[in-house]
TIMI-2910 file (N, C-alpha, C, CB; in pm, 1 decimal, decimal comma, always signed):
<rs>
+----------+----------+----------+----------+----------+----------+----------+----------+----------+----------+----------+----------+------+
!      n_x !      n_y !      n_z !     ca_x !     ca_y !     ca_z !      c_x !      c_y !      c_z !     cb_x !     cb_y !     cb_z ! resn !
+----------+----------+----------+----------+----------+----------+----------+----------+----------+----------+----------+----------+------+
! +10698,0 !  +7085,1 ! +16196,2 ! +10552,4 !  +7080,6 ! +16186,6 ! +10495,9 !  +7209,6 ! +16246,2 ! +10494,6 !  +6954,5 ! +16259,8 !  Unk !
! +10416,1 !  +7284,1 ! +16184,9 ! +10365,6 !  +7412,4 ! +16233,9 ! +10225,6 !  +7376,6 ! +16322,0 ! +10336,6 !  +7518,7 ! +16099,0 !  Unk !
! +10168,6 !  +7484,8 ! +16382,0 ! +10074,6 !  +7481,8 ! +16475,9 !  +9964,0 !  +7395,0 ! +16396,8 ! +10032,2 !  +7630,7 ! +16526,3 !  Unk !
!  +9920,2 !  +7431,2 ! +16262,1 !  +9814,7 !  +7394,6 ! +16193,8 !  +9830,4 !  +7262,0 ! +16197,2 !  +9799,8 !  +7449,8 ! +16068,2 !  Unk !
!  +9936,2 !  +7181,0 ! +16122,2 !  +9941,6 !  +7053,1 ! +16113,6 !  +9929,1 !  +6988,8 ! +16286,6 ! +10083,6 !  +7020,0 ! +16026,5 !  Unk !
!  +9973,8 !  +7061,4 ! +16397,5 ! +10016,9 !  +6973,9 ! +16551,7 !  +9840,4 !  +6976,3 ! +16542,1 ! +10134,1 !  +7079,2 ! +16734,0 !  Unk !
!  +9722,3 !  +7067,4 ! +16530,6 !  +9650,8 !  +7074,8 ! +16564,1 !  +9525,5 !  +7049,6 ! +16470,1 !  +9677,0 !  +7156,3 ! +16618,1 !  Unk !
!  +9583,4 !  +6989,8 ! +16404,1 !  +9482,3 !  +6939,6 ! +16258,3 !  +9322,5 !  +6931,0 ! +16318,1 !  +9536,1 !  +6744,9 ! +16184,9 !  Unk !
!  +9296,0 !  +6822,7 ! +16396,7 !  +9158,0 !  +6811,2 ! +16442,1 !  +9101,7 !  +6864,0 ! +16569,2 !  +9132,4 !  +6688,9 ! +16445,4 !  Unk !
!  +9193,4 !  +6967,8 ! +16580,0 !  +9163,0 !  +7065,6 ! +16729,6 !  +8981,1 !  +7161,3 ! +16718,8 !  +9333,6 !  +7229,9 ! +16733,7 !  Unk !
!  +8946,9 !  +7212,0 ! +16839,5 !  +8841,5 !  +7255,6 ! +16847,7 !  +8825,2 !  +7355,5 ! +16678,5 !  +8838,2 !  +7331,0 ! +17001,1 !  Unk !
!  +8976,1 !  +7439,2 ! +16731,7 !  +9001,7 !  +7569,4 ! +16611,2 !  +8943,7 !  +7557,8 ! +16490,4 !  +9147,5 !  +7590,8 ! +16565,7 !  Unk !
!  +8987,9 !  +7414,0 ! +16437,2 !  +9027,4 !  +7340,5 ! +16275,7 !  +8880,2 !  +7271,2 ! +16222,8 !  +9172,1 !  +7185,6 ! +16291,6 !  Unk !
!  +8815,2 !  +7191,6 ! +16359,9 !  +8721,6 !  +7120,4 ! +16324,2 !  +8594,3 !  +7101,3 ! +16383,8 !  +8765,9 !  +7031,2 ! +16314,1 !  Unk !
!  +8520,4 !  +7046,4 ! +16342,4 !  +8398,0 !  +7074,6 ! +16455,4 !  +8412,3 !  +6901,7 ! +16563,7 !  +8189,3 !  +7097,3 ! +16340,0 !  Unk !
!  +8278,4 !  +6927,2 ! +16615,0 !  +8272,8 !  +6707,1 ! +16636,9 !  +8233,2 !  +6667,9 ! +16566,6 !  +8195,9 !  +6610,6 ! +16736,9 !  Unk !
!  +8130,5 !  +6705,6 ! +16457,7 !  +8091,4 !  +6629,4 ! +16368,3 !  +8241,5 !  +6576,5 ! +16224,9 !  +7952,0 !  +6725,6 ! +16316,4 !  Unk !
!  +8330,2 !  +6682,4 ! +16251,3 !  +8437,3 !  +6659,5 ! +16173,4 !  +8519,0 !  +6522,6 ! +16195,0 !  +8518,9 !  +6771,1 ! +16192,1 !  Unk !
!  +8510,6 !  +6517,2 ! +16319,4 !  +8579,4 !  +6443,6 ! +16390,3 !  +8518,6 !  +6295,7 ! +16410,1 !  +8598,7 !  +6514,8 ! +16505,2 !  Unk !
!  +8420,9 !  +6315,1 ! +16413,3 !  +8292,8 !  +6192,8 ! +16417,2 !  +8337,3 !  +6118,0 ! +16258,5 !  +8081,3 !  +6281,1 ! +16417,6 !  Unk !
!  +8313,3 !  +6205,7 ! +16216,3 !  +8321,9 !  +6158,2 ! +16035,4 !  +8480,5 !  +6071,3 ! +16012,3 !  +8326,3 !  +6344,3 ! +15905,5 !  Unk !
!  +8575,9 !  +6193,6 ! +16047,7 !  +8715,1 !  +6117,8 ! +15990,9 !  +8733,6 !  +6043,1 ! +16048,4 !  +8834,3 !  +6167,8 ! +15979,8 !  Unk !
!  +8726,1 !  +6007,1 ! +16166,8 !  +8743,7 !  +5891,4 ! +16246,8 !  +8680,0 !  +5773,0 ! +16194,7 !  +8697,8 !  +5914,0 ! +16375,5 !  Unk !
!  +8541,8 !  +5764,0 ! +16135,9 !  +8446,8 !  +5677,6 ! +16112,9 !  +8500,0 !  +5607,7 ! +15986,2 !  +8309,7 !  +5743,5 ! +16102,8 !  Unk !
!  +8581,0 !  +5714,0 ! +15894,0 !  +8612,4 !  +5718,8 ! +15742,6 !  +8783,4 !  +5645,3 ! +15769,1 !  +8601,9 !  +5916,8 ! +15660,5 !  Unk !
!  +8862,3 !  +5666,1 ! +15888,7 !  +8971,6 !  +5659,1 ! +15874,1 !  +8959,2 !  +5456,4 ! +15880,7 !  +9057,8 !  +5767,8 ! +15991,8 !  Unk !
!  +8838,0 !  +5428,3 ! +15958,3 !  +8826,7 !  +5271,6 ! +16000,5 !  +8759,8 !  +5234,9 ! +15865,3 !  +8724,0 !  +5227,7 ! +16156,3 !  Unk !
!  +8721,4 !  +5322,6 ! +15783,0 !  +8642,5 !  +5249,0 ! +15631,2 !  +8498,2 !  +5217,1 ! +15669,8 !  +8720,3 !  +5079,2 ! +15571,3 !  Unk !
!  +8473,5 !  +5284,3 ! +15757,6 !  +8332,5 !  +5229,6 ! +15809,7 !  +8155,4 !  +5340,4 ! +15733,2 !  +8357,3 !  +5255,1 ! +16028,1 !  Unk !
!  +8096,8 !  +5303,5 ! +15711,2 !  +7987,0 !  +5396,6 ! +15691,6 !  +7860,9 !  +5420,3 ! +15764,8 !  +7950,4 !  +5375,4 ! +15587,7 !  Unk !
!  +7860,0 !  +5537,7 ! +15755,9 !  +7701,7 !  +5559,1 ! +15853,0 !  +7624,5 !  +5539,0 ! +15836,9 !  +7644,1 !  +5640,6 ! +15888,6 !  Unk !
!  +7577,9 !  +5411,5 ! +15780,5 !  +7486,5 !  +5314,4 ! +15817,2 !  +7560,6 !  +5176,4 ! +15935,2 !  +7431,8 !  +5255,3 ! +15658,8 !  Unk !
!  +7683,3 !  +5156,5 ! +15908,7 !  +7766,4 !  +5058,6 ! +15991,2 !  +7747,0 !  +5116,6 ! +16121,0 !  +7926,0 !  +5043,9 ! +15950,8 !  Unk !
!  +7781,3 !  +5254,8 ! +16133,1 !  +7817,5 !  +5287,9 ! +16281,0 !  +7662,4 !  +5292,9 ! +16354,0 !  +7912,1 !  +5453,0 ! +16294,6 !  Unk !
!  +7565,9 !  +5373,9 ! +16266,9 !  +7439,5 !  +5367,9 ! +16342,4 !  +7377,8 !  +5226,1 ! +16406,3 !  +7341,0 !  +5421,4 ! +16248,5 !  Unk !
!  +7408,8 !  +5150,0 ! +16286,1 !  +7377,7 !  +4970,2 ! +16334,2 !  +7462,1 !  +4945,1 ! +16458,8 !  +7438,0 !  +4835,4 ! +16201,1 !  Unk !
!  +7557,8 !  +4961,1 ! +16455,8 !  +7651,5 !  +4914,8 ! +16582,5 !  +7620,9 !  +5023,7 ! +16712,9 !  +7836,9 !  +4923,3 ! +16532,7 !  Unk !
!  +7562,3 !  +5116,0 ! +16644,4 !  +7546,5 !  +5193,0 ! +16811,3 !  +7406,6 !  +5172,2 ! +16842,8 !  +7578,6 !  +5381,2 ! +16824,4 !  Unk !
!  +7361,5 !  +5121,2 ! +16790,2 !  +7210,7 !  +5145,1 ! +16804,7 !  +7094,8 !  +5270,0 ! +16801,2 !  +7198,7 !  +5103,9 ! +16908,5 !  Unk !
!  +7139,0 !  +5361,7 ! +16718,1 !  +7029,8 !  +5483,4 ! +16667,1 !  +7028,6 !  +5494,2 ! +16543,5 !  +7052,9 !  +5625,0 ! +16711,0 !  Unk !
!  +6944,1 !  +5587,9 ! +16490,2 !  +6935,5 !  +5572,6 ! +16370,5 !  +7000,7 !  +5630,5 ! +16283,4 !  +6847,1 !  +5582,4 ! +16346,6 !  Unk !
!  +7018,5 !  +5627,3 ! +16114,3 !  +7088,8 !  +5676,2 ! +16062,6 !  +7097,1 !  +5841,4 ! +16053,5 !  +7076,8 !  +5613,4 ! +15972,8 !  Unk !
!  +6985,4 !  +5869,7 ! +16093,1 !  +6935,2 !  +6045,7 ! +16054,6 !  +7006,1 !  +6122,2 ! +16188,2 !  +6714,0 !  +6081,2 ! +16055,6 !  Unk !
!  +7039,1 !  +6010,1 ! +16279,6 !  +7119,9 !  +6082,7 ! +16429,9 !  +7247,9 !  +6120,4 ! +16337,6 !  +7168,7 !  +5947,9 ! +16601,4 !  Unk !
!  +7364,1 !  +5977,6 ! +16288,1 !  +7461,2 !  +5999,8 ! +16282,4 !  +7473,4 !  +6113,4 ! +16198,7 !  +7516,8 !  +5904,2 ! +16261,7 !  Unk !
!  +7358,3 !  +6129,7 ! +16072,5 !  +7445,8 !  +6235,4 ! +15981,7 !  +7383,0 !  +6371,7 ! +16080,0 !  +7396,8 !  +6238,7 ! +15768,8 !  Unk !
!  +7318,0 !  +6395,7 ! +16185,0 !  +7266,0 !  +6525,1 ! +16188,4 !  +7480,3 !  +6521,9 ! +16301,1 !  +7035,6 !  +6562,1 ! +16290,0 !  Unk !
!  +7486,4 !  +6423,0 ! +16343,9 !  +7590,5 !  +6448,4 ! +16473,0 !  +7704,8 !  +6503,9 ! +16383,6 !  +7642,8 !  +6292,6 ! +16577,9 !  Unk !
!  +7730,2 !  +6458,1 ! +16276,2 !  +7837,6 !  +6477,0 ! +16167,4 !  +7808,4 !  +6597,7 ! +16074,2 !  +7848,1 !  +6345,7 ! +16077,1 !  Unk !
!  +7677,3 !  +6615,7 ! +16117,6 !  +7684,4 !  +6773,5 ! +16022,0 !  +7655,1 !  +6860,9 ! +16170,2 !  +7519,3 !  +6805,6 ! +15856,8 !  Unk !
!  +7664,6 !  +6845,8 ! +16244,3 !  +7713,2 !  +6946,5 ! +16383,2 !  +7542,2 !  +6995,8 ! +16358,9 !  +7887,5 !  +7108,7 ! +16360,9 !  Unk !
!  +7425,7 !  +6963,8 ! +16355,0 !  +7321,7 !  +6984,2 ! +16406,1 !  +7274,5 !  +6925,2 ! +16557,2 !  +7252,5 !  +6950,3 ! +16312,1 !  Unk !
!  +7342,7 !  +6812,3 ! +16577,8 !  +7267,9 !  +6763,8 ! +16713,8 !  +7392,9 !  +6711,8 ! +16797,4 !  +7140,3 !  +6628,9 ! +16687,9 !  Unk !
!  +7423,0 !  +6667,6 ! +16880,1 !  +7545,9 !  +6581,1 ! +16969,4 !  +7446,1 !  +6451,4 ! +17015,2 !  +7625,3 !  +6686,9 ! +17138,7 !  Unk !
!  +7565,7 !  +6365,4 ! +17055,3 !  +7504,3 !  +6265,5 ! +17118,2 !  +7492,9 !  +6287,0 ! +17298,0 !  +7588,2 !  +6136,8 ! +17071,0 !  Unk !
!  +7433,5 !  +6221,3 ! +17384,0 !  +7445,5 !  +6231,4 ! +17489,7 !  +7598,1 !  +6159,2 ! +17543,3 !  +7322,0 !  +6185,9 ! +17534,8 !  Unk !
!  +7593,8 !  +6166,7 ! +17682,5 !  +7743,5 !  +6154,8 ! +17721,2 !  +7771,3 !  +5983,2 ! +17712,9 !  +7774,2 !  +6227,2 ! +17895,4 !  Unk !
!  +7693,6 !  +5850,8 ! +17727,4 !  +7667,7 !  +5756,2 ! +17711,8 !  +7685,2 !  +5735,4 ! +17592,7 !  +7579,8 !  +5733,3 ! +17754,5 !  Unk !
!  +7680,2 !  +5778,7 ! +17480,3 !  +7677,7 !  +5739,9 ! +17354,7 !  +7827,3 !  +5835,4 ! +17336,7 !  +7521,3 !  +5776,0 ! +17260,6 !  Unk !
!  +7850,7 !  +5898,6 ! +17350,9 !  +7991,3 !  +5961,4 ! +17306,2 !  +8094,6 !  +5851,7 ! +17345,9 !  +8029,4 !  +6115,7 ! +17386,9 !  Unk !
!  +8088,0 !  +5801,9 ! +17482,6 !  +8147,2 !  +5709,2 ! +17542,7 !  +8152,0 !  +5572,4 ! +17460,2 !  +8085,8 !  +5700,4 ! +17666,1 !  Unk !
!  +8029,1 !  +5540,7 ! +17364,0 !  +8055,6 !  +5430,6 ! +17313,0 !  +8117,5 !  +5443,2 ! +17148,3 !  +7927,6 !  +5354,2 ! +17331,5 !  Unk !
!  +8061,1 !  +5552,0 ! +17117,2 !  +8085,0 !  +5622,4 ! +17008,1 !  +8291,7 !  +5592,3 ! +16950,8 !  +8029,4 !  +5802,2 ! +17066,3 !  Unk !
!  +8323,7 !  +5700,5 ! +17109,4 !  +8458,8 !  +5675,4 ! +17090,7 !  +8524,5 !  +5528,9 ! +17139,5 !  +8523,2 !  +5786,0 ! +17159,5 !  Unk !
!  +8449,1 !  +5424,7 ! +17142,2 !  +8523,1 !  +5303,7 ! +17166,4 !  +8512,7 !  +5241,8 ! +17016,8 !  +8456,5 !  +5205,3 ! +17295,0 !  Unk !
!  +8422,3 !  +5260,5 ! +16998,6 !  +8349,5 !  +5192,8 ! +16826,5 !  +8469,5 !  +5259,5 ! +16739,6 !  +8142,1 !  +5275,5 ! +16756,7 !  Unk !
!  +8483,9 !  +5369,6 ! +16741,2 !  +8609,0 !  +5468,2 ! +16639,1 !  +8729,6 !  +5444,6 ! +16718,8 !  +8583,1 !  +5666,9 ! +16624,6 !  Unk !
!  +8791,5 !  +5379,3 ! +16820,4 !  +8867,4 !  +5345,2 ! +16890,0 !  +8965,2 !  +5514,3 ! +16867,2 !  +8921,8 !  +5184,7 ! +16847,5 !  Unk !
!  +8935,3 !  +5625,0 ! +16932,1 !  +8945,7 !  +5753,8 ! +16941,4 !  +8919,0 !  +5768,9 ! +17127,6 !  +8827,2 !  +5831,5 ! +16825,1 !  Unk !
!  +8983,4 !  +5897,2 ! +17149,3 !  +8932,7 !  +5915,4 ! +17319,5 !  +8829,8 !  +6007,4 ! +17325,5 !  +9050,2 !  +5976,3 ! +17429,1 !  Unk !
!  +8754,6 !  +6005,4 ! +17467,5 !  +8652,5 !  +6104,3 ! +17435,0 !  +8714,5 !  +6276,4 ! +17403,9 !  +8546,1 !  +6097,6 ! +17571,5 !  Unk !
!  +8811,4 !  +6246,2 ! +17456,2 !  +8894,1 !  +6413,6 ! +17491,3 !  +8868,5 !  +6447,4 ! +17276,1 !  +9171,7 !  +6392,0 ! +17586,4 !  Unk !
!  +8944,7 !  +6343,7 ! +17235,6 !  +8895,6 !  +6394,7 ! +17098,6 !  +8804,6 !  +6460,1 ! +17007,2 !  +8891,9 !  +6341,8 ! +17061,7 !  Unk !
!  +8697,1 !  +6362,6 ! +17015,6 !  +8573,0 !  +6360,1 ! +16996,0 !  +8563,0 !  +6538,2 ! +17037,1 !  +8488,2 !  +6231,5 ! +17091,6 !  Unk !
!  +8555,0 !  +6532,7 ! +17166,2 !  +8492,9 !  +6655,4 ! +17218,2 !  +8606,0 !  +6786,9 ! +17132,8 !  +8497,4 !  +6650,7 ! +17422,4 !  Unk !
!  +8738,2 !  +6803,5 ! +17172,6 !  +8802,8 !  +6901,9 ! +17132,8 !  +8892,1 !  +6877,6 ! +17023,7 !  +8859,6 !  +6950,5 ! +17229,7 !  Unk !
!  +8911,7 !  +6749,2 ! +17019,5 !  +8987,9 !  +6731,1 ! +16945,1 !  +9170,4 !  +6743,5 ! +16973,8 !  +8930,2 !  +6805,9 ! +16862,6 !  Unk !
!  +9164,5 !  +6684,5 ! +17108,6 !  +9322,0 !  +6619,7 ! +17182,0 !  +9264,8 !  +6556,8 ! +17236,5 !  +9436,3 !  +6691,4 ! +17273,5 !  Unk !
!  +9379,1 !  +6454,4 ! +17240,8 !  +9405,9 !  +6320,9 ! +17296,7 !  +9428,7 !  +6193,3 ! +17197,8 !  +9290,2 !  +6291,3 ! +17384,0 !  Unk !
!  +9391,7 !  +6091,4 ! +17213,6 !  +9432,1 !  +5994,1 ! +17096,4 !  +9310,2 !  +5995,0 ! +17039,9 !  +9488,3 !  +5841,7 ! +17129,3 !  Unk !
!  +9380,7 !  +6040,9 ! +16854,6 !  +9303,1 !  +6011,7 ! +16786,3 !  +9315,5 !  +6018,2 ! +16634,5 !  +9224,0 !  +6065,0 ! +16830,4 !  Unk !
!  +9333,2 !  +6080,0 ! +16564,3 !  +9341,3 !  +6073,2 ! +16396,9 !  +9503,8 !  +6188,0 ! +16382,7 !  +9145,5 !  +6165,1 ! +16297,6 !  Unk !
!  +9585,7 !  +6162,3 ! +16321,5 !  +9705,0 !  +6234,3 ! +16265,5 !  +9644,2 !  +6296,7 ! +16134,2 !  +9840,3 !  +6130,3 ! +16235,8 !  Unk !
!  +9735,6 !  +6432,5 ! +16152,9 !  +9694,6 !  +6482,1 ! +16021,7 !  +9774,3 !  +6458,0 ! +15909,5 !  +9679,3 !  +6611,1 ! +16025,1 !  Unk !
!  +9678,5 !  +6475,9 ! +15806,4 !  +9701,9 !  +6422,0 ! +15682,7 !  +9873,3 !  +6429,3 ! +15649,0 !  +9606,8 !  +6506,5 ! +15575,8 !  Unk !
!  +9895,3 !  +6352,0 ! +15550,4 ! +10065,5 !  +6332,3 ! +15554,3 ! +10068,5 !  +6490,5 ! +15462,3 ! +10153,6 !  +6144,2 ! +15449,0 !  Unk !
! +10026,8 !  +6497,2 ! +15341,8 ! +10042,5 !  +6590,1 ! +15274,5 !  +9922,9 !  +6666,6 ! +15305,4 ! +10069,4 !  +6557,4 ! +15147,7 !  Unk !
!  +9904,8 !  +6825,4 ! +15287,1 !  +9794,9 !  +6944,4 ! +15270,7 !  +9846,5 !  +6974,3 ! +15155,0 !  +9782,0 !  +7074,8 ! +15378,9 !  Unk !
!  +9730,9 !  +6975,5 ! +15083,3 !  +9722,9 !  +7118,8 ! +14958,6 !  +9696,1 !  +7226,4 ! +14950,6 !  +9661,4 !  +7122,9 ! +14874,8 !  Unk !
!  +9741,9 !  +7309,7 ! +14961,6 !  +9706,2 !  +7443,5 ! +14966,9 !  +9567,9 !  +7467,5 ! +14861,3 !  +9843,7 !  +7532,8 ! +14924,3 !  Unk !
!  +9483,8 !  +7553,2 ! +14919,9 !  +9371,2 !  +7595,4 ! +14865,2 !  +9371,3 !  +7718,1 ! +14788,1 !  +9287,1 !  +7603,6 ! +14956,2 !  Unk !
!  +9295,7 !  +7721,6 ! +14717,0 !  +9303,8 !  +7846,4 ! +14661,3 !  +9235,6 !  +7955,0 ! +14709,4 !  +9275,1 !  +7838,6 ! +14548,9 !  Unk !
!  +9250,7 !  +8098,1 ! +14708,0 !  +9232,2 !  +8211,9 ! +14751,2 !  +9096,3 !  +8206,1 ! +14732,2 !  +9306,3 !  +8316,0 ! +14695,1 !  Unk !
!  +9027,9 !  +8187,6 ! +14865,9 !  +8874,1 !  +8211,1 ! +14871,0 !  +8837,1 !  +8099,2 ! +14868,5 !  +8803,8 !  +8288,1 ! +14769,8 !  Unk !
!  +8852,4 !  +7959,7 ! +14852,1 !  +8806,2 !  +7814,0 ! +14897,9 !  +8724,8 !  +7811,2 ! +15021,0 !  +8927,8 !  +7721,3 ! +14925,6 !  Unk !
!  +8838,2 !  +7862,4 ! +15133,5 !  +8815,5 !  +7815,3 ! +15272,3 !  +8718,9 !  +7867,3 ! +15303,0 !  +8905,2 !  +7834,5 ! +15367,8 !  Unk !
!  +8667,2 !  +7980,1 ! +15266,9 !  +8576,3 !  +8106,9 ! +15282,1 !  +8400,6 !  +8006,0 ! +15229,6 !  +8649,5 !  +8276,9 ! +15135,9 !  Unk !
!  +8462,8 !  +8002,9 ! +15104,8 !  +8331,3 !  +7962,4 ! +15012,7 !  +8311,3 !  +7808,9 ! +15134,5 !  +8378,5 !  +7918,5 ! +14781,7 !  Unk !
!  +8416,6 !  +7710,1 ! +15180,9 !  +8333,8 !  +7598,3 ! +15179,1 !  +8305,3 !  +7619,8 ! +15356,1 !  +8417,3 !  +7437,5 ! +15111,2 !  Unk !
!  +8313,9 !  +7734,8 ! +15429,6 !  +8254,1 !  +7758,9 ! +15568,3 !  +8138,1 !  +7816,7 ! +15541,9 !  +8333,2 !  +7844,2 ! +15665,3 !  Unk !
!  +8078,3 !  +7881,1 ! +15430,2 !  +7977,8 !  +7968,2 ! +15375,2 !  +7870,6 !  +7825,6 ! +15388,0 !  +8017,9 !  +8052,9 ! +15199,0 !  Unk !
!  +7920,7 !  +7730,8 ! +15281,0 !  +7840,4 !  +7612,1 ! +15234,6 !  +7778,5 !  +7530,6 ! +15348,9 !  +7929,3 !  +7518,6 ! +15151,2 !  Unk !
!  +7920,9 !  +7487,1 ! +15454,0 !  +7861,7 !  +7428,0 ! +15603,8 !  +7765,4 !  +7493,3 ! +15673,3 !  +7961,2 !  +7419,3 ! +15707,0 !  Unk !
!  +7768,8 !  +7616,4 ! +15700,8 !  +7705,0 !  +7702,2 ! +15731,3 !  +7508,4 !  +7762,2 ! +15686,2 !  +7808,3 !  +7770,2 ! +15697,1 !  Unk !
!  +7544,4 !  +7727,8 ! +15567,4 !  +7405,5 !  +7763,3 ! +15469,7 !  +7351,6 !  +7590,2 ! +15522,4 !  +7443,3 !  +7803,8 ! +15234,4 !  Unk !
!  +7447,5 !  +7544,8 ! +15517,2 !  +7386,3 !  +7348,4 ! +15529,0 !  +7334,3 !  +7313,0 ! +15614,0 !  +7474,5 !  +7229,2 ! +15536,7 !  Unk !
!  +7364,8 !  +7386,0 ! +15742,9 !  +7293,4 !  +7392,2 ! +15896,6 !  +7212,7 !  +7396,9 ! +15895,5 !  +7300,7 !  +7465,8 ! +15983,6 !  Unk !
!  +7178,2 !  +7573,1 ! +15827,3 !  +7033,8 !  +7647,1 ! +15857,8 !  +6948,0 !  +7559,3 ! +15752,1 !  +7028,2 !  +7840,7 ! +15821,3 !  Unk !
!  +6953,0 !  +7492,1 ! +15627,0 !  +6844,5 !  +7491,4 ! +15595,6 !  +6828,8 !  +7295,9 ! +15658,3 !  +6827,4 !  +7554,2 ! +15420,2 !  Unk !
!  +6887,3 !  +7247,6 ! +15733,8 !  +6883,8 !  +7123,1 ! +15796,8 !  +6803,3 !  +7201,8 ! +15900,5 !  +7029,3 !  +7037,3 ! +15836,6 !  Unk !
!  +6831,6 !  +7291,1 ! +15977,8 !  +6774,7 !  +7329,5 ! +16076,0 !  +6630,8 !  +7407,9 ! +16017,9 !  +6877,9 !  +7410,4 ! +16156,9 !  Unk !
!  +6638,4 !  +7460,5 ! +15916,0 !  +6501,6 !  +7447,6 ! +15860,6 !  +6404,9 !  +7374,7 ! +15833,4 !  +6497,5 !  +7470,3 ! +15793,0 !  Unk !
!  +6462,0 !  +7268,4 ! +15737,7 !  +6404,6 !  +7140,5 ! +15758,5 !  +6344,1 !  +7073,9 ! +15893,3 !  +6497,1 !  +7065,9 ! +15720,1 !  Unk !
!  +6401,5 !  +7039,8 ! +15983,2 !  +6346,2 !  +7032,3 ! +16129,0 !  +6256,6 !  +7120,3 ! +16161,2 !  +6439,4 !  +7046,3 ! +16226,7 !  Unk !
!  +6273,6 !  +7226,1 ! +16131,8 !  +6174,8 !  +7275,8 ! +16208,7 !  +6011,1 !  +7329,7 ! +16100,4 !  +6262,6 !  +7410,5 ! +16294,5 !  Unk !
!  +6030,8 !  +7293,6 ! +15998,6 !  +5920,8 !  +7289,5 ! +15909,0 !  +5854,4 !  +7168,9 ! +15958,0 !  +5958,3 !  +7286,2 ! +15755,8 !  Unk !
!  +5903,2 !  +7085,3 ! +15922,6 !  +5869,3 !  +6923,2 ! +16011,9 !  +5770,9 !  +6960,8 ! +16108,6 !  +6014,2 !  +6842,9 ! +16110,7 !  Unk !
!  +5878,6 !  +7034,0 ! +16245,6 !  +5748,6 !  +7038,3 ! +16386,6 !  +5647,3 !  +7122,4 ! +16353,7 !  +5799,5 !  +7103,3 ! +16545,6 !  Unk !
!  +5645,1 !  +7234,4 ! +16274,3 !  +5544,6 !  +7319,0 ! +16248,1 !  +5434,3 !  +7224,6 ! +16146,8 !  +5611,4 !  +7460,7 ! +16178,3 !  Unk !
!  +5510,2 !  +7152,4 ! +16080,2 !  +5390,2 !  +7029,1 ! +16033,9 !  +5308,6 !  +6947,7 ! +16112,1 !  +5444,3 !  +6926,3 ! +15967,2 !  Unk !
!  +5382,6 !  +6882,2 ! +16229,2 !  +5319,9 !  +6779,9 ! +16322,6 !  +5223,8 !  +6874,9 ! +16383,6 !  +5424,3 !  +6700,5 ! +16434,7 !  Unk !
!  +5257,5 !  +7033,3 ! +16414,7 !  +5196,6 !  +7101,3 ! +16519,9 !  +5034,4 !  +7127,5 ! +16402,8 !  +5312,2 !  +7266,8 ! +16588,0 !  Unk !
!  +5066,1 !  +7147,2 ! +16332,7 !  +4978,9 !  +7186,0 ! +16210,9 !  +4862,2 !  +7028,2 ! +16255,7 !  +5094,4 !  +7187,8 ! +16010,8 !  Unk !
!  +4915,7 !  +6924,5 ! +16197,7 !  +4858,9 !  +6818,5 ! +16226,7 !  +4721,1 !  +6788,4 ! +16353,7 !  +4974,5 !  +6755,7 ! +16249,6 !  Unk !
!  +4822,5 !  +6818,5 ! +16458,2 !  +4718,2 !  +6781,3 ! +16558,4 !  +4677,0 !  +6869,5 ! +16584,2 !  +4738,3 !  +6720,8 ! +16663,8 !  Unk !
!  +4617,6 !  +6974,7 ! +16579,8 !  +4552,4 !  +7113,8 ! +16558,2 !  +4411,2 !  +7069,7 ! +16488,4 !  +4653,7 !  +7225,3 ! +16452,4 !  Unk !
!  +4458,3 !  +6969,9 ! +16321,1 !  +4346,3 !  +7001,7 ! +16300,0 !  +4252,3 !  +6847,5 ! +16335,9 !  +4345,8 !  +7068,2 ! +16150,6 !  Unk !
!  +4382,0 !  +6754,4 ! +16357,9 !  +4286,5 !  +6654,4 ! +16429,2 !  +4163,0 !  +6702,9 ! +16551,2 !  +4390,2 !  +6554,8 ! +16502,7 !  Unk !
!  +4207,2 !  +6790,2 ! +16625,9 !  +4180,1 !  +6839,4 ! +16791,8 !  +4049,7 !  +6888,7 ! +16722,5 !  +4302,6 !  +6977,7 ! +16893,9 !  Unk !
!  +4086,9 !  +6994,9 ! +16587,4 !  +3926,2 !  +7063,9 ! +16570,0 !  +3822,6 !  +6976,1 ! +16478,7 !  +3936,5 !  +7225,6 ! +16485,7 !  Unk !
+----------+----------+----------+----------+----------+----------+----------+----------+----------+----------+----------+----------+------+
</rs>
């Protein structure tokens, strides 16, 4: 087994939101299940799983009991938690590239989104005030 496979869901390989997800996916569960069972809402889990927001340390703690994962996981990705896949397919030349481009572009305009939002609310009571 080479470094890649020992370290499949390591900091290197994945984010937490990576980790949030396969874990969630490996129990068959969906994010609407997990938000119900943790008690926040659905727009937390996908921002935590698309690596826009984290949870606080209380909710990581329950987080990884619900995905029956350790926190060490969650956070870096060692300790007990998901094996990597039995088989990898090799990608083709320029995949890996294009789909870090895509996560990446997916952030900013999530993080755009948010913040059009507050510049809306701010917009809002501005013109309530006048």
């Amino acid at each position: 087994m080479d470094d890649a496979e020992n370290d499949w869901f390591s900091a290197e390989y994945t984010t937490f939101g990576d980790r949030v997800a396969g874990a969630r996916e490996a129990l068959g569960m969906t994010q609407q299940e997990l938000s119900r069972r943790l008690g926040v809402k659905l727009k937390t889990i996908r921002a935590w799983e698309n690596d826009i927001s984290e949870p606080r340390s209380n909710k990581i703690m329950r987080l990884s009991g619900l995905l029956n994962v350790s926190i060490m996981f969650l956070l870096n990705g060692e300790g007990d938690g998901l094996e990597a896949p039995e088989e990898q397919t090799a990608l083709a030349p320029g995949v890996e590239e294009i789909l870090t481009e895509i996560r990446d572009l997916k952030t900013q305009i999530n993080q755009s989104a948010d913040r059009l939002g507050r510049l809306e609310k701010n917009l809002r009571t501005i013109l309530k005030a006048g």
